[in-house]
N, C-alpha and C positions, 0 to 999 in steps of 0.2 A: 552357594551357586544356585543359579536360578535360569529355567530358562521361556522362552517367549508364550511356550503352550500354559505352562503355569504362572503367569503372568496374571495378577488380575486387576494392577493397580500402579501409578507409577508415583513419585513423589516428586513435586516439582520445588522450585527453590523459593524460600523465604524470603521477605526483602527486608524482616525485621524480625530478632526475636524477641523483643520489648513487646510487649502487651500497648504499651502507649503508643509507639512508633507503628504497629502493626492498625489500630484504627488511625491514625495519620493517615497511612495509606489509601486504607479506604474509603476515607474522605477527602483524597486528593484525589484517588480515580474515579468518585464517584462526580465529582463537578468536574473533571474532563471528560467524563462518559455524556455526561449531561447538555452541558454545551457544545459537545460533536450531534449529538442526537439533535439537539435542537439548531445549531446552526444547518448540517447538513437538510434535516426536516422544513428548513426556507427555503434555502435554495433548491428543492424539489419541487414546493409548494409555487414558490415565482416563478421558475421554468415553464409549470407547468400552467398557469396563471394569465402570466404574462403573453401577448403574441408576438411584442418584441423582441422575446428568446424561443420562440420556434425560430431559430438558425442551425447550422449545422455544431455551434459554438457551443451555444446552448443544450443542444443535444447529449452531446459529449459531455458538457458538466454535467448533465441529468444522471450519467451512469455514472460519475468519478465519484457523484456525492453517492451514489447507490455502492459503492465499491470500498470509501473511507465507513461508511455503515456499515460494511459489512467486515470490515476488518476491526474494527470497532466493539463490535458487538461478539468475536470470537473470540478475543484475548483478555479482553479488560473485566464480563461476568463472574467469571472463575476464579480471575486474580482478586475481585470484591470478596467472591463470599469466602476466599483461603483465609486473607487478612482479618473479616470479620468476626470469623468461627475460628479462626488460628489454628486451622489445619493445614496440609502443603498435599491431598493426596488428591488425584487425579484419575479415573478409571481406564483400564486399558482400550476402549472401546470411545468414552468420550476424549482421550488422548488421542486416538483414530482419527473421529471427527473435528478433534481440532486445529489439528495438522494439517487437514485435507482442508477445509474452510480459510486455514489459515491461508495457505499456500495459491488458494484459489482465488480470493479478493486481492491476493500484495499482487500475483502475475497480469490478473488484468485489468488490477489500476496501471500497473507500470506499459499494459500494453493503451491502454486507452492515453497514458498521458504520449507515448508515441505518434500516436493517431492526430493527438491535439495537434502536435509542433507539425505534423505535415498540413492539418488544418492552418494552420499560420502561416504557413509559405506559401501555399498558394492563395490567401487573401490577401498576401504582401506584394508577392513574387511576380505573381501569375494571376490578377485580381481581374482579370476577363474571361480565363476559364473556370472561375473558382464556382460558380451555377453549375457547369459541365459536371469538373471533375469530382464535385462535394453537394451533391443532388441527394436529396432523400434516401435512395434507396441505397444508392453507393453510402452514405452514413448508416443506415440502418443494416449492409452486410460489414461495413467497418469493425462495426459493435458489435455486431454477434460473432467474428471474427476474435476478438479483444475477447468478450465471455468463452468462449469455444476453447483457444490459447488457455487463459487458466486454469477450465477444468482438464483437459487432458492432462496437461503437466503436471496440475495436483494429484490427477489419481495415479498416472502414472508413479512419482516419487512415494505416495503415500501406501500403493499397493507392491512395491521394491521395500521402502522400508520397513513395515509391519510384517512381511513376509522373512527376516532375519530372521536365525536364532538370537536370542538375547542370554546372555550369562554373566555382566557384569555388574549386577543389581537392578536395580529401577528408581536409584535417583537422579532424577536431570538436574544438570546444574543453570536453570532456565524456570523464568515466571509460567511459562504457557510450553508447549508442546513443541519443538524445533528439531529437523531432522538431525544437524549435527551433531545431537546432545542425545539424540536415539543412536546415534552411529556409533558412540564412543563405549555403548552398551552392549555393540555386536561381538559375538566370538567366530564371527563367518567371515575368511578373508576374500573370500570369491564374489560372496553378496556385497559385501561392504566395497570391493572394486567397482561391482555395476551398480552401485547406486551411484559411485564419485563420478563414474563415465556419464550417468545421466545427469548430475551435477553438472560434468565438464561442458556438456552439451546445450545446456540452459545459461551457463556461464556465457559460452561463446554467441549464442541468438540474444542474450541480453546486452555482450559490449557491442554486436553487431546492431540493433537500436540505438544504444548512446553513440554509436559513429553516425549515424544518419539524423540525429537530433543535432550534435555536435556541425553537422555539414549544411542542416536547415536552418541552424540559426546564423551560422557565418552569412549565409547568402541572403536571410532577412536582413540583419543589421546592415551590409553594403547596401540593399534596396532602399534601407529607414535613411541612411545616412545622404541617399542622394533628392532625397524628398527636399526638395525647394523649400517649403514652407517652413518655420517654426510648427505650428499648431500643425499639420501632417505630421510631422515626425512626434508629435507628442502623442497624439491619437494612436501612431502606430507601436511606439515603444507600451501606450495605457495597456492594449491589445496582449502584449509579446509579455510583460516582465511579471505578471501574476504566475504565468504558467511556466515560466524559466523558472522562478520561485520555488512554487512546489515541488518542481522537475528536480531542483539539486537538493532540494531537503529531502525529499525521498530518494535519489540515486544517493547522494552524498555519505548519509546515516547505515544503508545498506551496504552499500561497501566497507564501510569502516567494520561494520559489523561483520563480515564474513570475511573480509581480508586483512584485517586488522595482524599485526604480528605477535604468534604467538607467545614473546619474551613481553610482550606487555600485556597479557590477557590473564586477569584473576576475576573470581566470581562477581566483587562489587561494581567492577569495568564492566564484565558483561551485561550484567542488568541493567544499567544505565544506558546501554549502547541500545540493547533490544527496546525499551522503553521510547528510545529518539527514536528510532525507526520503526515500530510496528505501531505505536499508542501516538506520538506526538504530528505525524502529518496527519494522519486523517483529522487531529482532533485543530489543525490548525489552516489547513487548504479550505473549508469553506471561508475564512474570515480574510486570508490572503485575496481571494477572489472578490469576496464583496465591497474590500478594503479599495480593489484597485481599477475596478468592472463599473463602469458610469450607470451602462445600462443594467445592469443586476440590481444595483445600487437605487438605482429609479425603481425598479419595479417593485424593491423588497418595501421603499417607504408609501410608493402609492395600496401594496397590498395590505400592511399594517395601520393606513388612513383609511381604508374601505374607497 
């Protein structure tokens, strides 16, 4: 028995215990780390380059790439050097922090790509108040909005959860640090209640977003579909389907992962699911974007031709 004051160390879960399998690893995360860092690192660099993406568009992907970095750069270091050095232990303190980091980039990517789709309906929708309503500074309290959102939430869950007794060891059955996998450590049923209520509450502000993305894009596509033109409708779906893209590979993989049913859930399910959803959109939303974005697209080959 053990509990959370003498705590000094957690053990997080193996994704191999082959010696050959375990550098696999991390040389498979280390060119997914690689190519997030450096696709996200263009897409900051053109953003920022380009004057054709000072838009409100552009904006917003300026923080998404800033957000898939930073989710990026909290899960997948750790998980290198366990695989490398084939150790699985994690300190109770950088456990701390990486739970809180974690929880802080996944909330306000997820709030900023909200932000996106309201961005899209009104340049669909409403494309005569879209100057009005989506004006510099209305983007710039959007975002800090979107950043604000994550950190409370993270510190709030992060200062509920560390704040348990812990008495059921300190192995997570988890690559990286995840509240649920700290809950099932708790011998507190009062703590363990208000963290699920604050759970509950995050749950509910989260499908409460998927219902107003869900009701933003019905009302874009009726707009796209009454667009006269072929090449209108094209431009506006180029516009719309990068960021529905991301949107459901991140909602999609998330849920699966958190409401997934328990009679199919075993450690190597788990890993695979965290993996799609914490490591594979960041490492895959800058390439969606530049894959489907004319003008990103312009700008990343005029920046690379000088």
């Amino acid at each position: 028995m053990s509990n959370s004051s003498s705590l000094t160390q957690f053990l997080l879960l193996a994704f191999a215990d082959r010696r050959e399998l375990q550098l696999l690893h991390f040389w498979l995360f280390l060119a997914i780390s690689l190519a997030a860092l450096l696709a996200n690192g263009l897409i900051l660099s053109a953003v920022a380059w380009d004057h054709h993406l000072h838009t409100p568009m552009g904006f917003f992907l300026l923080n998404l790439s800033l957000t898939d970095l930073g989710c990026i750069c909290t899960t997948v270091p750790k998980a290198m050097h366990n695989s490398l050095w084939g150790t699985t232990t994690i300190s109770y303190m950088g456990c701390a922090a990486q739970l809180f980091f974690f929880y802080f980039f996944i909330l306000a990517e997820y709030s900023l790509l909200t932000i996106m789709c309201y961005d899209r309906y009104v340049a669909i929708c409403k494309p005569l108040h879209y100057g009005t309503l989506l004006g510099s500074r209305a983007c710039a309290h959007m975002a800090a909005a979107a950043w604000a959102t994550g950190f409370l939430y993270s510190l709030l869950h992060t200062a509920n959860t560390f704040s348990l007794p812990l008495c059921q060891g300190n192995a997570l059955g988890q690559f990286f640090c995840e509240i649920p996998h700290i809950l099932k450590l708790s011998c507190s049923n009062s703590g363990y209640l208000r963290e699920l209520r604050l759970i509950g509450v995050s749950v509910c502000l989260g499908f409460s977003g998927l219902i107003f993305i869900v009701f933003s894009y019905v009302q874009i596509f009726r707009a796209v579909l009454r667009i006269p033109s072929q090449q209108g409708r094209h431009k506006a779906f180029s516009t719309c389907l990068p960021h529905l893209a991301v949107l459901s590979l991140f909602v999609s993989t998330g849920i699966f992962a958190y409401l997934k049913p328990p009679s199919i859930s075993s450690p190597s399910l788990d890993l695979i699911v965290s993996v799609l959803y914490s490591v594979v959109p960041p490492a895959l939303n800058p390439f969606i974007y530049s894959l489907r974005n004319q003008e990103l697209k312009d700008a990343l080959r005029k920046m690379m031709t000088g």
